[in-house]
DOVO-150921 format. One record per residue (C-alpha): x, y, z; residue number from 1; chain; residue in one letter. Coordinates in Angstrom, 3 decimals, padded with zeros to 6 digits. Layout:
N
<node x="X" y="Y" z="Z" i="NUM" ch="A" aa="A"/>
...
//
This chain:
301
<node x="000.000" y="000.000" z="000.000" i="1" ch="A" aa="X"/>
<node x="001.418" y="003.534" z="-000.657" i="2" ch="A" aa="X"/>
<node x="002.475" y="005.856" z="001.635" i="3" ch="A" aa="X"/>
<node x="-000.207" y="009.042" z="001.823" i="4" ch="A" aa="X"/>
<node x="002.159" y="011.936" z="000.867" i="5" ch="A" aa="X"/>
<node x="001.813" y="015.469" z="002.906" i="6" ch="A" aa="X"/>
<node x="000.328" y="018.060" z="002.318" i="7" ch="A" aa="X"/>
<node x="003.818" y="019.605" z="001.103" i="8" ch="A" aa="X"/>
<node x="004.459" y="017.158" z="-001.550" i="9" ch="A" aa="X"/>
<node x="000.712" y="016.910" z="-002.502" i="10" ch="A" aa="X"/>
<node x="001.298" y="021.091" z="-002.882" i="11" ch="A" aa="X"/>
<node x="004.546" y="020.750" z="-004.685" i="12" ch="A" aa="X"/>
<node x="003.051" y="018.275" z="-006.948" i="13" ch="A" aa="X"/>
<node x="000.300" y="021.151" z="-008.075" i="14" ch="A" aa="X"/>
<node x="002.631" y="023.659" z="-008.820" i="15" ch="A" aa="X"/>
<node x="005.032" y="021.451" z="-010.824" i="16" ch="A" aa="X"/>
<node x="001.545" y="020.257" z="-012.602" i="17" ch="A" aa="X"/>
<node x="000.840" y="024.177" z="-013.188" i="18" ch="A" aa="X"/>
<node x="004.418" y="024.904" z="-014.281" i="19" ch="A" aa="X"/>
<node x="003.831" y="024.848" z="-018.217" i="20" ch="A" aa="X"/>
<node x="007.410" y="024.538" z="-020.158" i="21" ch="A" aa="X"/>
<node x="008.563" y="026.063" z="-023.723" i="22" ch="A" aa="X"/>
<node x="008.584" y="023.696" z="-026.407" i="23" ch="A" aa="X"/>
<node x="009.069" y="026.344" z="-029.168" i="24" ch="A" aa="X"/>
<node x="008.270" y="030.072" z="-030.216" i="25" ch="A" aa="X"/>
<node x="004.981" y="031.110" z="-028.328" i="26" ch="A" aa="X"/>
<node x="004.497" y="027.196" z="-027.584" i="27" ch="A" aa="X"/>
<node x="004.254" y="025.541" z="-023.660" i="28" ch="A" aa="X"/>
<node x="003.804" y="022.109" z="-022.489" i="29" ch="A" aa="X"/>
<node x="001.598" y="021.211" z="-019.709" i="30" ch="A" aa="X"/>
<node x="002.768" y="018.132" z="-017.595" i="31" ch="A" aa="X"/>
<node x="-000.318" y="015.765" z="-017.103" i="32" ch="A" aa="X"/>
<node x="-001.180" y="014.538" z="-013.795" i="33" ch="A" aa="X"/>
<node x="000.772" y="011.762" z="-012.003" i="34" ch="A" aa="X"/>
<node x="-001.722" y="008.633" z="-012.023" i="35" ch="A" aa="X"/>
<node x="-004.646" y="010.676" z="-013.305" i="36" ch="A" aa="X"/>
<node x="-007.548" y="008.742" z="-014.661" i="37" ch="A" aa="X"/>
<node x="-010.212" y="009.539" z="-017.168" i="38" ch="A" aa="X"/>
<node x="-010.906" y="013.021" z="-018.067" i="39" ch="A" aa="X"/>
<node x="-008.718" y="015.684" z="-017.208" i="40" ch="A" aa="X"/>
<node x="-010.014" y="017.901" z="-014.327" i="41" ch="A" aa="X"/>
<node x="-011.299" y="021.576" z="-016.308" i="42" ch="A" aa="X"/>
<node x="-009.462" y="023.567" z="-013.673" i="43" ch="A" aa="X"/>
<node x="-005.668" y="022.011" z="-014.291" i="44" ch="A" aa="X"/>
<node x="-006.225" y="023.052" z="-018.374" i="45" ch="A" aa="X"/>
<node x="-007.496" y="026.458" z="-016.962" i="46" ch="A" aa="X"/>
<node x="-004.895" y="026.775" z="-014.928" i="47" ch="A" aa="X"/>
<node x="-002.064" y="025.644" z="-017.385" i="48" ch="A" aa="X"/>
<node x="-003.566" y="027.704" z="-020.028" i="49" ch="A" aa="X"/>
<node x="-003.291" y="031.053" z="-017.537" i="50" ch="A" aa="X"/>
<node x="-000.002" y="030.199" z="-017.053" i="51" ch="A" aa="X"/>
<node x="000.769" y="030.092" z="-020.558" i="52" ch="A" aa="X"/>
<node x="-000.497" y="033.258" z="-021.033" i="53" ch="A" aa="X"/>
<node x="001.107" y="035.006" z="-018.223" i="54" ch="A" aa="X"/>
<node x="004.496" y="033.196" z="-019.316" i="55" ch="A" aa="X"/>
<node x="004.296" y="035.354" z="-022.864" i="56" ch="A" aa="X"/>
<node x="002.358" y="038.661" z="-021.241" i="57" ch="A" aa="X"/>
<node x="003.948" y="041.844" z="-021.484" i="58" ch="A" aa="X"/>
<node x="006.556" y="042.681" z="-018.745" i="59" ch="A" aa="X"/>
<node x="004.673" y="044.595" z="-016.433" i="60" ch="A" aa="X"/>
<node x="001.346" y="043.741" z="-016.791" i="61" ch="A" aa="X"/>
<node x="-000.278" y="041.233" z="-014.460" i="62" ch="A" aa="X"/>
<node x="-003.809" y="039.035" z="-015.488" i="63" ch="A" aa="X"/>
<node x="-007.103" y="040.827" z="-014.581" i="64" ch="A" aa="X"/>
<node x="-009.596" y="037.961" z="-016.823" i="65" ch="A" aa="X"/>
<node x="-010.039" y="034.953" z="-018.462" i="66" ch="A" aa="X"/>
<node x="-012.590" y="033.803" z="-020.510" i="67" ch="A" aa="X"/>
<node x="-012.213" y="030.165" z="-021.821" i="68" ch="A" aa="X"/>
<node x="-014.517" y="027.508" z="-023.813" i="69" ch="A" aa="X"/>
<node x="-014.356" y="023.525" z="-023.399" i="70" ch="A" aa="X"/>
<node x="-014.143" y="022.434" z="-026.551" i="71" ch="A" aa="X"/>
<node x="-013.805" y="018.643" z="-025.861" i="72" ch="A" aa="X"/>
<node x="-012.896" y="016.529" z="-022.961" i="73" ch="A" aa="X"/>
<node x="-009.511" y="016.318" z="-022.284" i="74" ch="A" aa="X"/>
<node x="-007.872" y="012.369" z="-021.549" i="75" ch="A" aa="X"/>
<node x="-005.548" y="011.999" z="-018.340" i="76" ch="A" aa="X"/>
<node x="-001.793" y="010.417" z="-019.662" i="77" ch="A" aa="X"/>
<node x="-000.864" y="012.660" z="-023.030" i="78" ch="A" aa="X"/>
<node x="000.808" y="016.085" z="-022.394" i="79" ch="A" aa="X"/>
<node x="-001.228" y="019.195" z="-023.410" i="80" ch="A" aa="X"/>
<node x="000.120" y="021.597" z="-025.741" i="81" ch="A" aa="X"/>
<node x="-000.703" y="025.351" z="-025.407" i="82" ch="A" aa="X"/>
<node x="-000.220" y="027.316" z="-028.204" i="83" ch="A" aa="X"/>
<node x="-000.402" y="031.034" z="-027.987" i="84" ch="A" aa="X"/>
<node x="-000.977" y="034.222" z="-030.272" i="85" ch="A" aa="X"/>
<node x="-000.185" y="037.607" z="-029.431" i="86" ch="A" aa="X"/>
<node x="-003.581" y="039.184" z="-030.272" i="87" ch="A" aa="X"/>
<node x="-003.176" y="043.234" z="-028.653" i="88" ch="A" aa="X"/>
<node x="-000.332" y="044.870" z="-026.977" i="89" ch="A" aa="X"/>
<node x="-001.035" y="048.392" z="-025.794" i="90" ch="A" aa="X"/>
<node x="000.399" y="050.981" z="-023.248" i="91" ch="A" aa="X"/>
<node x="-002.592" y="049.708" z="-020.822" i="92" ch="A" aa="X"/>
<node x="-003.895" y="046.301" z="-021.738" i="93" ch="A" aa="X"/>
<node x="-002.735" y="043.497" z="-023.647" i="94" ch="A" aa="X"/>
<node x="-004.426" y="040.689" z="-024.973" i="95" ch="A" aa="X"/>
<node x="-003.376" y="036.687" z="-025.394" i="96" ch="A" aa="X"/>
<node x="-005.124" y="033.722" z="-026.526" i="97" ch="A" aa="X"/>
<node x="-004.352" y="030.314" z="-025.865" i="98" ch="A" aa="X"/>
<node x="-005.365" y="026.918" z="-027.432" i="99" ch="A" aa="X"/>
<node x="-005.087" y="023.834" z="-025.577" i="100" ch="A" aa="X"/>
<node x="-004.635" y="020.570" z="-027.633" i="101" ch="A" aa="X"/>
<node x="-003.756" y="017.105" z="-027.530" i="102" ch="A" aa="X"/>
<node x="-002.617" y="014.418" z="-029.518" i="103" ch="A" aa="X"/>
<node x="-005.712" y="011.809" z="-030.442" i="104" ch="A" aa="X"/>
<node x="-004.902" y="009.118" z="-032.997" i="105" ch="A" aa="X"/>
<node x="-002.218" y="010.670" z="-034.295" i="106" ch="A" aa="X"/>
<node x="-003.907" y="014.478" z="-034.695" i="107" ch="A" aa="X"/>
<node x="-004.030" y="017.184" z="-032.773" i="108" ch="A" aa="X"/>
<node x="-007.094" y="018.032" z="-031.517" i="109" ch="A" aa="X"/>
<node x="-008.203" y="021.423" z="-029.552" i="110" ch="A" aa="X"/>
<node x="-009.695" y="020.882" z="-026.217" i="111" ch="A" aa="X"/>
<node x="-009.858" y="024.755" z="-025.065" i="112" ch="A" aa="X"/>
<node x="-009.689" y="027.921" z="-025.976" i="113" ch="A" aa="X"/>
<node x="-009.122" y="030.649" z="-023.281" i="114" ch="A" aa="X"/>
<node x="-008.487" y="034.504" z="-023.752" i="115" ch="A" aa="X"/>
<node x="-006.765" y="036.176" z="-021.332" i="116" ch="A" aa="X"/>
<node x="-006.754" y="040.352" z="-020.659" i="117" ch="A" aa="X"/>
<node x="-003.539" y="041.577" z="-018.794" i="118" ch="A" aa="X"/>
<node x="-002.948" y="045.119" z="-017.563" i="119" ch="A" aa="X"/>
<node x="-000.376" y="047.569" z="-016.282" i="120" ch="A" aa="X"/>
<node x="-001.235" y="048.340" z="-012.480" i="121" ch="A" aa="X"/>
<node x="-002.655" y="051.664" z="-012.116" i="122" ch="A" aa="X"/>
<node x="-004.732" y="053.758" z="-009.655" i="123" ch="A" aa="X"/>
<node x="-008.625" y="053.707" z="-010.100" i="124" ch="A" aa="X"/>
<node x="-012.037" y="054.666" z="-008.573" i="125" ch="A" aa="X"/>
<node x="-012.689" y="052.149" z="-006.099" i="126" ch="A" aa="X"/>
<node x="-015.942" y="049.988" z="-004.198" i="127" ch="A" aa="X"/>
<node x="-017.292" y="046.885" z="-003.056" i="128" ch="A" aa="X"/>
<node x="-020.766" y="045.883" z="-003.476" i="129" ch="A" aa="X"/>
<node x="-020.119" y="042.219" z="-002.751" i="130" ch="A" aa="X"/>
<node x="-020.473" y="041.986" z="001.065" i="131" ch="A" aa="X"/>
<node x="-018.499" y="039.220" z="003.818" i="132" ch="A" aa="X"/>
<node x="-021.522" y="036.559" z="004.494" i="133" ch="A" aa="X"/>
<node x="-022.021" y="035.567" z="008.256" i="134" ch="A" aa="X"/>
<node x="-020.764" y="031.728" z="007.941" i="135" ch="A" aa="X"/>
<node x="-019.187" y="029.538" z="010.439" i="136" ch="A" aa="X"/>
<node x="-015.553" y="029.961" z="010.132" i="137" ch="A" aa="X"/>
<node x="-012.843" y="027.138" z="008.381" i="138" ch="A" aa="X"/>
<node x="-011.856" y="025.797" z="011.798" i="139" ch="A" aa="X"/>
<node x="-015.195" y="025.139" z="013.228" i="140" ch="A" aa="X"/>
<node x="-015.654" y="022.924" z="010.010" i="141" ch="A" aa="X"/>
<node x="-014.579" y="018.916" z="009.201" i="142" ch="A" aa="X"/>
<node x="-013.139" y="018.893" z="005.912" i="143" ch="A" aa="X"/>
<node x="-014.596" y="017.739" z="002.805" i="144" ch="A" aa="X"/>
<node x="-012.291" y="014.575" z="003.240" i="145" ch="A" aa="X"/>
<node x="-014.142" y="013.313" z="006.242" i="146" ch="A" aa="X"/>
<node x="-017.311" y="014.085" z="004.312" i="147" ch="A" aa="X"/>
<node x="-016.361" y="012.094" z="000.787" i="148" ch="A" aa="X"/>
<node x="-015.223" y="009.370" z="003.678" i="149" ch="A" aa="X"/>
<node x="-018.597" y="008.912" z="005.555" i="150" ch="A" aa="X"/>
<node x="-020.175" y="008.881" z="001.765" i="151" ch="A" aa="X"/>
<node x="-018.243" y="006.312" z="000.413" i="152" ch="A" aa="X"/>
<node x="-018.845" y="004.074" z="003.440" i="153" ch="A" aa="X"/>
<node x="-022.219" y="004.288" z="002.963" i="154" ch="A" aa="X"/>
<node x="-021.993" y="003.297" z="-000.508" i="155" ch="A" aa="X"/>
<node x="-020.901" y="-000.086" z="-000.459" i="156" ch="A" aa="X"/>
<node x="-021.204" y="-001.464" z="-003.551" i="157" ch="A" aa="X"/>
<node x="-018.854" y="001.143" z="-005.590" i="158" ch="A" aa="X"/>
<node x="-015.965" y="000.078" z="-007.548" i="159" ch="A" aa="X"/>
<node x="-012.540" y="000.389" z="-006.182" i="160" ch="A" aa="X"/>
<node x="-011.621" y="002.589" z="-009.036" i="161" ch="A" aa="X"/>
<node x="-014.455" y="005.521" z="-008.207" i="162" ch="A" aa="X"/>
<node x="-013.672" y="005.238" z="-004.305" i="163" ch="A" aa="X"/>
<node x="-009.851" y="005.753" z="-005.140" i="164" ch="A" aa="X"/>
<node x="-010.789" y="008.405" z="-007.030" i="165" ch="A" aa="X"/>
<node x="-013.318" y="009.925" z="-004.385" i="166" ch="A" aa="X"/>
<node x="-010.749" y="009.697" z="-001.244" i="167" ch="A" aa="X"/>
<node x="-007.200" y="010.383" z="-003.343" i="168" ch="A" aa="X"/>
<node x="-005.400" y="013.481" z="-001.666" i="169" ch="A" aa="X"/>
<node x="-005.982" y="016.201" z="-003.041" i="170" ch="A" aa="X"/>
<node x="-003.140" y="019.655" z="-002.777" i="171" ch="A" aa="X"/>
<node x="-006.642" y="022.058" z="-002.423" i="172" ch="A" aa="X"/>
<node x="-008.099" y="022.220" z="001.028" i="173" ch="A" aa="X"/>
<node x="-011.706" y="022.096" z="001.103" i="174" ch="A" aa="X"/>
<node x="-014.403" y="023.086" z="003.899" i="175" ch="A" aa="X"/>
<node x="-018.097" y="023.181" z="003.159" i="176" ch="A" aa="X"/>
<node x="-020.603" y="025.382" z="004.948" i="177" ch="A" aa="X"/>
<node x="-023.635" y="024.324" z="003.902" i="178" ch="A" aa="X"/>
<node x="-024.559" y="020.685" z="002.009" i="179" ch="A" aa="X"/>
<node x="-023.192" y="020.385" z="-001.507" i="180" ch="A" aa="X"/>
<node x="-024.293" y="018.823" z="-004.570" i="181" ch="A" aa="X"/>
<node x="-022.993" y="015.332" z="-002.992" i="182" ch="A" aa="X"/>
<node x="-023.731" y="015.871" z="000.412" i="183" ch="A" aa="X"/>
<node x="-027.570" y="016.131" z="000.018" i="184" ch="A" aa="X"/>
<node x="-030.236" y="014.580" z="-001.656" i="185" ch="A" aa="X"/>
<node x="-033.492" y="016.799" z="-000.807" i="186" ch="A" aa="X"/>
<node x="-033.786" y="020.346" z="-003.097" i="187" ch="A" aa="X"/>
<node x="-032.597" y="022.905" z="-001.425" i="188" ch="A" aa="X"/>
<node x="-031.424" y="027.057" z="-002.450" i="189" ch="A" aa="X"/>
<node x="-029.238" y="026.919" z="-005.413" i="190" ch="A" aa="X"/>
<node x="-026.249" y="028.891" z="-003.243" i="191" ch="A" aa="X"/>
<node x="-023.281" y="027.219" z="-001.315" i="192" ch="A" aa="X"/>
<node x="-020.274" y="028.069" z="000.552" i="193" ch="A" aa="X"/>
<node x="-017.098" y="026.994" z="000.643" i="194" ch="A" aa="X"/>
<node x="-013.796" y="027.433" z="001.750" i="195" ch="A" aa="X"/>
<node x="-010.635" y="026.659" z="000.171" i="196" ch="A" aa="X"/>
<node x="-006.715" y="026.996" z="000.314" i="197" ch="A" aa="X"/>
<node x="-003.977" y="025.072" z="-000.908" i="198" ch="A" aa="X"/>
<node x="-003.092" y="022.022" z="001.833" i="199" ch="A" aa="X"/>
<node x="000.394" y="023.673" z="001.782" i="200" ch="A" aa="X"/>
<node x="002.582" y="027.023" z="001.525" i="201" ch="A" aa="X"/>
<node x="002.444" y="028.081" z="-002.097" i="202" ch="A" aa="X"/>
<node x="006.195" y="030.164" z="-003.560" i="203" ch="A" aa="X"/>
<node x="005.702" y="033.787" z="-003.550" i="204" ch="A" aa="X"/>
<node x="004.727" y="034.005" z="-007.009" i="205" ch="A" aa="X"/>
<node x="001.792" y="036.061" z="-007.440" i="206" ch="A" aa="X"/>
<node x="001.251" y="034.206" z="-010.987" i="207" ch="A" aa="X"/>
<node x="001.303" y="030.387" z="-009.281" i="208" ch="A" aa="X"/>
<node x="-001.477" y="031.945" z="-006.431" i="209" ch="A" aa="X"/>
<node x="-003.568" y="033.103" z="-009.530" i="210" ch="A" aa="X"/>
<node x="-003.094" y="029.932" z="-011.591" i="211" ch="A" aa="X"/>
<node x="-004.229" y="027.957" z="-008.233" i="212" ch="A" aa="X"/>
<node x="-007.491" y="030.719" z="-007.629" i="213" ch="A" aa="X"/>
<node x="-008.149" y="029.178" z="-011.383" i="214" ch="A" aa="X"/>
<node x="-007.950" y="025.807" z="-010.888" i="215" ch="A" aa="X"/>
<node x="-009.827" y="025.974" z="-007.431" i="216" ch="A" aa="X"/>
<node x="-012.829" y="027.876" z="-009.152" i="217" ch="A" aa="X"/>
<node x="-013.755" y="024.961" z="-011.025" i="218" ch="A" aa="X"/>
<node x="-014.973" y="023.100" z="-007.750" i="219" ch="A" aa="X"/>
<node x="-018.160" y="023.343" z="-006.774" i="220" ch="A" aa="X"/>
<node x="-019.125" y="025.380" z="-009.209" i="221" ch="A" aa="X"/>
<node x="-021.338" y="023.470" z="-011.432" i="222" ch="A" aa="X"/>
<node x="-022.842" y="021.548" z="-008.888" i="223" ch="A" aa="X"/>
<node x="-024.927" y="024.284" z="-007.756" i="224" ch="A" aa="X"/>
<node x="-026.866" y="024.218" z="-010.467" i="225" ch="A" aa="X"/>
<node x="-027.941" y="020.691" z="-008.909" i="226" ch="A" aa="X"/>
<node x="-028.872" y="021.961" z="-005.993" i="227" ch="A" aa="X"/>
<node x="-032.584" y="023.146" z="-006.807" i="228" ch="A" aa="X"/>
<node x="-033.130" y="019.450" z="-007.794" i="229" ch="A" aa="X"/>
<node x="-031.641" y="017.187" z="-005.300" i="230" ch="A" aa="X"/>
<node x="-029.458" y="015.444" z="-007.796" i="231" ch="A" aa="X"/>
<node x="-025.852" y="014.687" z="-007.737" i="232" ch="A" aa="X"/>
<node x="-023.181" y="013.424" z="-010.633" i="233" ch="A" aa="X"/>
<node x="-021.462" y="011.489" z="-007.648" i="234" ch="A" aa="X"/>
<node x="-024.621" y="009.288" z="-006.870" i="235" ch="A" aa="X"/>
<node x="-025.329" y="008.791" z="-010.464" i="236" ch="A" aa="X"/>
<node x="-028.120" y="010.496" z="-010.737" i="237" ch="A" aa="X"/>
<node x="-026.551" y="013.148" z="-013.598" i="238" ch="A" aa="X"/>
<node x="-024.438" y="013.613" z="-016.373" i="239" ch="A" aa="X"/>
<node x="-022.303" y="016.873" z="-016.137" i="240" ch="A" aa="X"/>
<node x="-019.714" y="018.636" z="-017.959" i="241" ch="A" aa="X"/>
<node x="-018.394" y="022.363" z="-017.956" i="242" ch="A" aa="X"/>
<node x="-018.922" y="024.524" z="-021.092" i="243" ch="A" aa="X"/>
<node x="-017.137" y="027.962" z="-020.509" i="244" ch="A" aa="X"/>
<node x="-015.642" y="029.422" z="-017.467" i="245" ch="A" aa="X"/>
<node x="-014.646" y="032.998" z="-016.725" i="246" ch="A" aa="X"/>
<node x="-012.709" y="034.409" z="-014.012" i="247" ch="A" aa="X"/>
<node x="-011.780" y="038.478" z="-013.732" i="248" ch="A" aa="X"/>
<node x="-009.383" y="038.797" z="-010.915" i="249" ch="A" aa="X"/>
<node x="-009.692" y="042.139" z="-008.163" i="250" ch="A" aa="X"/>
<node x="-006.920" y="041.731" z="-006.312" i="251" ch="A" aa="X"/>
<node x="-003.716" y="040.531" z="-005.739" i="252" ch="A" aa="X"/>
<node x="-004.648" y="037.062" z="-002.904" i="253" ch="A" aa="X"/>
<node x="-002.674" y="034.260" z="-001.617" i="254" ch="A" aa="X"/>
<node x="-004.308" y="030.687" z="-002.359" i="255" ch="A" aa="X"/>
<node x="-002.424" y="029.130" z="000.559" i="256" ch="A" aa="X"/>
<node x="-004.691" y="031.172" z="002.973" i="257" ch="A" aa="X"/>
<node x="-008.327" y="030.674" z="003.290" i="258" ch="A" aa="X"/>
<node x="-010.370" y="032.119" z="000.610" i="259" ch="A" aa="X"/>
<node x="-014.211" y="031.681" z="001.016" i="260" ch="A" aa="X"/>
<node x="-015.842" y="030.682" z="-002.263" i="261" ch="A" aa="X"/>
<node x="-020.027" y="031.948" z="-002.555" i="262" ch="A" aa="X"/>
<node x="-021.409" y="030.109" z="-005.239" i="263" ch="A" aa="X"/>
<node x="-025.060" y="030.689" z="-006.740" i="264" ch="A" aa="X"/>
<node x="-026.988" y="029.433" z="-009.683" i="265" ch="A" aa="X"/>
<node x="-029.703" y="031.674" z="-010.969" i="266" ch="A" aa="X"/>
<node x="-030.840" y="029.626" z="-013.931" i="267" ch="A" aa="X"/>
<node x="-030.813" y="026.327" z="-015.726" i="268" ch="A" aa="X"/>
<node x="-032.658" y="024.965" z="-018.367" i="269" ch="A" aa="X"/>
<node x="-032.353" y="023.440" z="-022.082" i="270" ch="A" aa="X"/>
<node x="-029.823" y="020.853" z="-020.191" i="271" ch="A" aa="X"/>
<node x="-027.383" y="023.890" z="-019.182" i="272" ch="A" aa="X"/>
<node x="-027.112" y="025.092" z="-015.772" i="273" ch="A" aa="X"/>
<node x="-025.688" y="028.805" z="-015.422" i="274" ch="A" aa="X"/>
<node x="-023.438" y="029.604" z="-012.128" i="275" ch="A" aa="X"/>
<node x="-021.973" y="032.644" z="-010.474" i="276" ch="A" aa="X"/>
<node x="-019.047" y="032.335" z="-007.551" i="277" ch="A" aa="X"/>
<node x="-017.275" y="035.396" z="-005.756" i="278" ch="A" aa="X"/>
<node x="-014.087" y="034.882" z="-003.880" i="279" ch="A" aa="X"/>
<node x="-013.418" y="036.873" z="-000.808" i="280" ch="A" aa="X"/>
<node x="-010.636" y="036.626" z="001.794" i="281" ch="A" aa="X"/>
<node x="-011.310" y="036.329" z="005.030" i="282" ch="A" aa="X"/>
<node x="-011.540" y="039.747" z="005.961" i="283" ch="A" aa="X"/>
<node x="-014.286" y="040.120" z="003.341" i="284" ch="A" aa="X"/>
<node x="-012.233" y="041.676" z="000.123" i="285" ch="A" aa="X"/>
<node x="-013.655" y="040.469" z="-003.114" i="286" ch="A" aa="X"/>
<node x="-010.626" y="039.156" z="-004.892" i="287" ch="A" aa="X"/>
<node x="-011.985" y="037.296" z="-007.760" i="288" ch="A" aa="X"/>
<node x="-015.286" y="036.765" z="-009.751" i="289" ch="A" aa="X"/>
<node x="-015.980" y="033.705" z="-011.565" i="290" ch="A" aa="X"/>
<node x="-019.049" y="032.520" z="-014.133" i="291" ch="A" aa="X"/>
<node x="-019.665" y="029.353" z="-015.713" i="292" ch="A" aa="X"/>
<node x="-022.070" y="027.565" z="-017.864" i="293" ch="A" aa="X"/>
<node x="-022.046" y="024.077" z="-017.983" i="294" ch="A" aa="X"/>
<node x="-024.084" y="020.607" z="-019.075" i="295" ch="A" aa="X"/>
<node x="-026.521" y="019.298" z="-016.613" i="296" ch="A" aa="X"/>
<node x="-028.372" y="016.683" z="-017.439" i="297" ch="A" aa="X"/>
<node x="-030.707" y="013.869" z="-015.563" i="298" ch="A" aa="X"/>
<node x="-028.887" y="010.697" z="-016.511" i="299" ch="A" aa="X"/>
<node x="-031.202" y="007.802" z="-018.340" i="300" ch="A" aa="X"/>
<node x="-031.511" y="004.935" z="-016.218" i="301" ch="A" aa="X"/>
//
């Protein structure tokens, strides 16, 4: 049996696995996941896209939003190539847009496209609509661990391979507030709260904390959408899949402190499901805003 690794390695893993290399002019590699299985996780290709992007921005100029499309699913094992063009460069703003690929029978096939805006820091008008929601705080919660844990002893006839995949460590800390997606079977208010941070000290890299804000936005997210119907993609009960996913970030955060993710889901319909999430720090700044549409449908029994 092998050995659970800490929290440090399980953090050092995600940044090496959001560490995209040069494999030519305005070309980056992005490692895939040690051991991963089935389709690649939406936030990792966000993530390694981002970091594409930031790799050929401007000098200067830090990301402020991304706004990216799943084209197709992504397969855990093959490397993903991210190809970039140079689309604007002005005094203010510059512009760069990325296209994720991998190799499929011998052709390259695009699996996302994401456009990202960067701009030079500068002085501006200033406010804060978004306000700090009363909700128990991170260490008066269990972690989601202990939750997927009682879950997956009360399911006893699933396959080794799903409750591997269920319980494997993961380098992003997650506490839940209220019942998610997975956690609850009776309809309930399509909003949730969560907390999150990464399991581990992150390098002082403002452009590795944004990449992990990125990859962390994709949880939870579309499961809100579920909410309103009592349904859940873990149980069975639905077929999901993300279709676009934009983030505009506020402010400067770390991702190895906690960051409290409000997640809400105003519509679905026409087997889509539309979802909002802010991200404030624990003092109540709003440091990034995220939207998604994605696939939800009732799976045919």
């Amino acid at each position: 049996m092998s050995e659970t690794p800490s929290p440090e390695q399980l953090v050092a893993n995600l940044v090496r696995l959001l560490t995209v290399e040069p494999s030519g002019a305005d070309n980056y590699v992005g490692r895939p996941q040690p051991g991963g299985v089935g389709r690649v996780f939406g936030g990792q290709v966000i993530a390694q896209a981002l970091q594409a992007a930031q790799l050929a921005a401007p000098e200067g100029m830090t990301a402020h939003s991304l706004h990216a499309y799943f084209l197709r699913g992504g397969t855990e094992g093959p490397a993903i190539d991210y190809a970039i063009a140079r689309d604007f460069d002005g005094r203010s703003f510059a512009n760069r847009r990325v296209v994720a690929s991998q190799l499929e029978d011998g052709a390259s096939r695009p699996i996302l496209n994401l456009t990202a805006s960067f701009q030079r820091p500068e002085e501006g008008l200033e406010h804060q609509a978004c306000t700090m929601p009363d909700v128990t705080q991170p260490e008066d919660l269990k972690s989601d661990m202990d939750q997927r844990q009682k879950m997956v002893a009360a399911m006893p006839n699933l396959d080794d391979d799903h409750r591997a995949l269920i319980l494997r460590p993961r380098p992003i800390e997650t506490r839940t507030v209220d019942r998610l997606h997975w956690m609850n079977s009776e309809p309930r208010e399509p909003r949730a709260h969560s907390w999150f941070r990464a399991a581990a000290a992150l390098p002082d890299d403002p452009a590795i904390h944004r990449a992990v804000i990125a990859y962390a936005s994709d949880y939870t997210l579309l499961g809100t959408a579920a909410l309103p119907h009592g349904l859940s993609w873990m149980r069975g009960e639905m077929n999901g899949a993300s279709l676009d996913h934009a983030i505009w970030f506020h402010r400067p955060a770390r991702a190895d402190e906690w960051l409290l993710y409000v997640t809400d889901s105003p519509w679905s319909g026409g087997g889509r499901g539309f979802n909002r999430g802010s991200i404030l720090t624990r003092e109540g700044t709003l440091v990034a805003s995220v939207a998604q549409e994605g696939v939800i449908r009732r799976r045919k029994r």
